[in-house]
N, C-alpha and C positions, 0 to 999 in steps of 0.2 A: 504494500500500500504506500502510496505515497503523504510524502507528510503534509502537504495540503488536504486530503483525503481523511489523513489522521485528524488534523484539527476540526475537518467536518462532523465526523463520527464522533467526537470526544463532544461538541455542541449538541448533538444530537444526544451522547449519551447525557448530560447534563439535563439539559430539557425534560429528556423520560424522567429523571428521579426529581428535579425541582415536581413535577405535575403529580409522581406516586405520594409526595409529601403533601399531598393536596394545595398546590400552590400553581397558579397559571404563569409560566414561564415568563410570556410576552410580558406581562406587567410590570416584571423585575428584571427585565433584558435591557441593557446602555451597549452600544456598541461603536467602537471607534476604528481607525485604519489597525488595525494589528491584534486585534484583540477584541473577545466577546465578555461582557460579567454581570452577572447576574446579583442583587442584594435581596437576603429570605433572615427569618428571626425564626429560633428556634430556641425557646426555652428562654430564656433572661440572652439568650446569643446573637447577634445579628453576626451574618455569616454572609461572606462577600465570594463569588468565585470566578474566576476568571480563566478564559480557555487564549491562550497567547498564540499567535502563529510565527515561526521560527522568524529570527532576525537577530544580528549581527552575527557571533561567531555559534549559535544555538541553530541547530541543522534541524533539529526539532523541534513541533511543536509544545505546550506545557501547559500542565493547569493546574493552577495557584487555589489555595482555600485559604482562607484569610477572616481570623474575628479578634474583632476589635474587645480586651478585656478590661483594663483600667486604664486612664488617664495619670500621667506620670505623676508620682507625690514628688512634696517637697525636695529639692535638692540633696536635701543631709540625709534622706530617707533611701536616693538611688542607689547607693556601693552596697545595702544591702541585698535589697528588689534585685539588682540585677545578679550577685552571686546566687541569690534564692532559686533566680530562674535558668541560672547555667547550670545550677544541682540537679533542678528537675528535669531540664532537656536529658543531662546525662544518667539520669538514672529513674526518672517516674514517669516519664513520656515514651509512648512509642508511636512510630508516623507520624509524631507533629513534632512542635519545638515553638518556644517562645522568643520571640523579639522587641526590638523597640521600634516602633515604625513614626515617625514624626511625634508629638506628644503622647505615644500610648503604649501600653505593652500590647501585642498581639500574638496569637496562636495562631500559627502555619504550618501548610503543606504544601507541596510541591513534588510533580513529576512529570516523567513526560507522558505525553498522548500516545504514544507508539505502543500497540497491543494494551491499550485499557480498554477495562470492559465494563460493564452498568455496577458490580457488586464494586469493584474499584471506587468506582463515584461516590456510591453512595456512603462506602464507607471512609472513603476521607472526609465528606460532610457530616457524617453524623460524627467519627471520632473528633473534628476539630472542634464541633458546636461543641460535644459534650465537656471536651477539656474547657472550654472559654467557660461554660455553664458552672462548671463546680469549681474552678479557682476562683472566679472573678469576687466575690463575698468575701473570701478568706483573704486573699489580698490586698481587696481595697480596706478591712477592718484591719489590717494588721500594719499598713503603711500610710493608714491617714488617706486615700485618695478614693478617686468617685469613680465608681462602674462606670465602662463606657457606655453600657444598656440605659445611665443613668442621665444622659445627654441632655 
Protein backbone atom coordinates (compact mmCIF):
# COMPACT_ATOMS: atom_id res chain seq x y z
CA UNK A 1 0.00 0.00 0.00
CA UNK A 2 1.09 3.19 -0.50
CA UNK A 3 1.51 5.80 2.06
CA UNK A 4 -0.96 8.16 0.73
CA UNK A 5 -3.24 5.12 0.70
CA UNK A 6 -2.05 4.41 4.24
CA UNK A 7 -3.11 7.91 5.45
CA UNK A 8 -6.43 7.39 3.65
CA UNK A 9 -7.22 4.17 5.57
CA UNK A 10 -5.92 5.40 8.88
CA UNK A 11 -8.80 8.49 8.34
CA UNK A 12 -11.04 6.12 7.40
CA UNK A 13 -10.10 3.84 10.21
CA UNK A 14 -10.55 6.82 12.70
CA UNK A 15 -13.85 7.89 11.59
CA UNK A 16 -15.37 4.16 12.12
CA UNK A 17 -14.25 4.30 15.84
CA UNK A 18 -14.92 8.39 16.55
CA UNK A 19 -18.88 7.04 15.15
CA UNK A 20 -18.61 3.30 17.22
CA UNK A 21 -18.02 5.97 20.27
CA UNK A 22 -21.34 7.24 19.37
CA UNK A 23 -19.98 10.55 18.04
CA UNK A 24 -20.47 11.86 14.25
CA UNK A 25 -17.05 12.36 12.80
CA UNK A 26 -17.88 15.25 10.52
CA UNK A 27 -18.65 17.47 13.50
CA UNK A 28 -15.22 17.15 15.07
CA UNK A 29 -13.34 16.85 11.78
CA UNK A 30 -10.74 20.41 11.04
CA UNK A 31 -8.65 19.73 8.31
CA UNK A 32 -5.79 21.60 6.81
CA UNK A 33 -2.86 20.84 3.95
CA UNK A 34 -1.05 17.93 5.69
CA UNK A 35 -3.07 16.69 8.05
CA UNK A 36 -6.75 15.53 9.38
CA UNK A 37 -7.88 15.91 13.48
CA UNK A 38 -10.48 15.33 14.94
CA UNK A 39 -11.55 16.81 18.82
CA UNK A 40 -14.08 14.19 21.13
CA UNK A 41 -14.31 14.33 25.22
CA UNK A 42 -14.21 11.28 26.82
CA UNK A 43 -14.79 11.06 30.48
CA UNK A 44 -13.25 14.44 32.24
CA UNK A 45 -10.73 13.91 28.64
CA UNK A 46 -10.97 15.95 25.79
CA UNK A 47 -8.92 13.89 23.34
CA UNK A 48 -7.48 15.50 20.01
CA UNK A 49 -6.31 13.02 17.10
CA UNK A 50 -4.68 13.73 14.28
CA UNK A 51 -3.87 11.58 11.02
CA UNK A 52 -0.42 13.47 9.46
CA UNK A 53 0.46 12.76 5.96
CA UNK A 54 4.22 12.07 5.51
CA UNK A 55 6.58 15.20 5.08
CA UNK A 56 9.91 16.39 5.47
CA UNK A 57 12.21 13.41 6.38
CA UNK A 58 8.93 11.19 7.76
CA UNK A 59 8.21 8.76 4.55
CA UNK A 60 5.32 7.82 6.50
CA UNK A 61 2.26 8.65 7.21
CA UNK A 62 1.39 9.08 11.48
CA UNK A 63 -1.39 9.43 13.80
CA UNK A 64 -0.81 11.42 16.87
CA UNK A 65 -3.60 11.05 20.05
CA UNK A 66 -3.20 13.94 22.17
CA UNK A 67 -5.11 15.03 25.77
CA UNK A 68 -4.67 17.83 27.05
CA UNK A 69 -4.23 17.07 31.36
CA UNK A 70 -3.25 20.01 33.60
CA UNK A 71 -2.21 23.55 32.86
CA UNK A 72 1.38 24.10 34.19
CA UNK A 73 1.56 25.00 38.19
CA UNK A 74 3.50 27.46 39.51
CA UNK A 75 7.11 27.62 38.49
CA UNK A 76 8.63 26.25 41.88
CA UNK A 77 6.18 23.42 41.55
CA UNK A 78 7.62 22.32 37.77
CA UNK A 79 11.27 20.26 38.67
CA UNK A 80 8.84 18.35 40.55
CA UNK A 81 5.65 17.77 37.85
CA UNK A 82 8.14 17.11 35.57
CA UNK A 83 10.60 14.38 37.26
CA UNK A 84 6.98 12.81 38.58
CA UNK A 85 6.09 12.59 34.87
CA UNK A 86 9.56 11.20 33.50
CA UNK A 87 8.99 8.26 36.50
CA UNK A 88 5.72 7.56 35.16
CA UNK A 89 6.49 7.60 31.31
CA UNK A 90 9.33 5.07 32.51
CA UNK A 91 7.69 2.80 34.55
CA UNK A 92 3.41 3.23 34.93
CA UNK A 93 2.61 4.16 31.40
CA UNK A 94 2.43 1.91 28.49
CA UNK A 95 1.67 3.22 24.80
CA UNK A 96 1.45 6.68 25.95
CA UNK A 97 3.97 9.09 27.72
CA UNK A 98 3.44 12.42 29.12
CA UNK A 99 4.72 15.88 27.84
CA UNK A 100 4.66 19.42 28.17
CA UNK A 101 3.17 20.98 25.15
CA UNK A 102 2.84 24.98 25.36
CA UNK A 103 1.32 25.76 28.81
CA UNK A 104 0.01 22.01 29.62
CA UNK A 105 1.19 18.71 30.42
CA UNK A 106 -0.23 16.22 27.92
CA UNK A 107 -0.78 12.49 27.23
CA UNK A 108 0.49 11.17 23.93
CA UNK A 109 0.77 8.63 21.37
CA UNK A 110 2.18 8.27 18.25
CA UNK A 111 2.65 5.85 15.39
CA UNK A 112 2.70 5.25 12.03
CA UNK A 113 -0.37 4.42 9.67
CA UNK A 114 1.45 1.65 7.93
CA UNK A 115 -0.52 -1.64 8.64
CA UNK A 116 -2.93 -0.18 11.47
CA UNK A 117 -5.97 -1.52 11.81
CA UNK A 118 -9.42 -0.34 13.72
CA UNK A 119 -8.48 -2.25 17.27
CA UNK A 120 -5.12 -0.19 16.97
CA UNK A 121 -7.22 3.08 16.91
CA UNK A 122 -9.26 2.59 19.02
CA UNK A 123 -7.00 1.46 21.60
CA UNK A 124 -4.80 4.21 21.42
CA UNK A 125 -7.96 6.60 22.09
CA UNK A 126 -9.27 4.93 24.67
CA UNK A 127 -5.64 4.15 26.59
CA UNK A 128 -4.76 7.87 26.14
CA UNK A 129 -8.26 9.34 27.36
CA UNK A 130 -8.13 6.81 30.15
CA UNK A 131 -4.42 7.81 31.24
CA UNK A 132 -5.57 11.90 30.93
CA UNK A 133 -8.84 10.60 32.90
CA UNK A 134 -7.32 9.27 36.05
CA UNK A 135 -4.19 11.46 36.59
CA UNK A 136 -5.54 14.67 35.77
CA UNK A 137 -7.29 15.10 39.79
CA UNK A 138 -4.25 13.71 41.38
CA UNK A 139 -2.01 16.10 39.69
CA UNK A 140 -3.79 19.12 39.56
CA UNK A 141 -4.58 18.58 43.78
CA UNK A 142 -1.02 17.65 44.28
CA UNK A 143 0.73 20.64 42.38
CA UNK A 144 -1.75 23.44 42.95
CA UNK A 145 -2.93 23.78 39.16
CA UNK A 146 -6.23 23.45 37.13
CA UNK A 147 -7.45 20.50 34.90
CA UNK A 148 -7.26 21.25 31.57
CA UNK A 149 -11.02 19.68 31.25
CA UNK A 150 -11.36 22.72 33.70
CA UNK A 151 -10.81 25.51 30.84
Amino acid sequence: MSADADVENAVGLVERTIRGLGIDPASSRTQREGHVAYALRRGSARILIAVHAPSGDLTEGRIRVVAPVIHLPAADQVPALSRELLEANAAKLVGAAFAISGGEVVVVSERSVRDLDASEVDGLIRNVGRVADAWDDALAQRYGARRSSDA
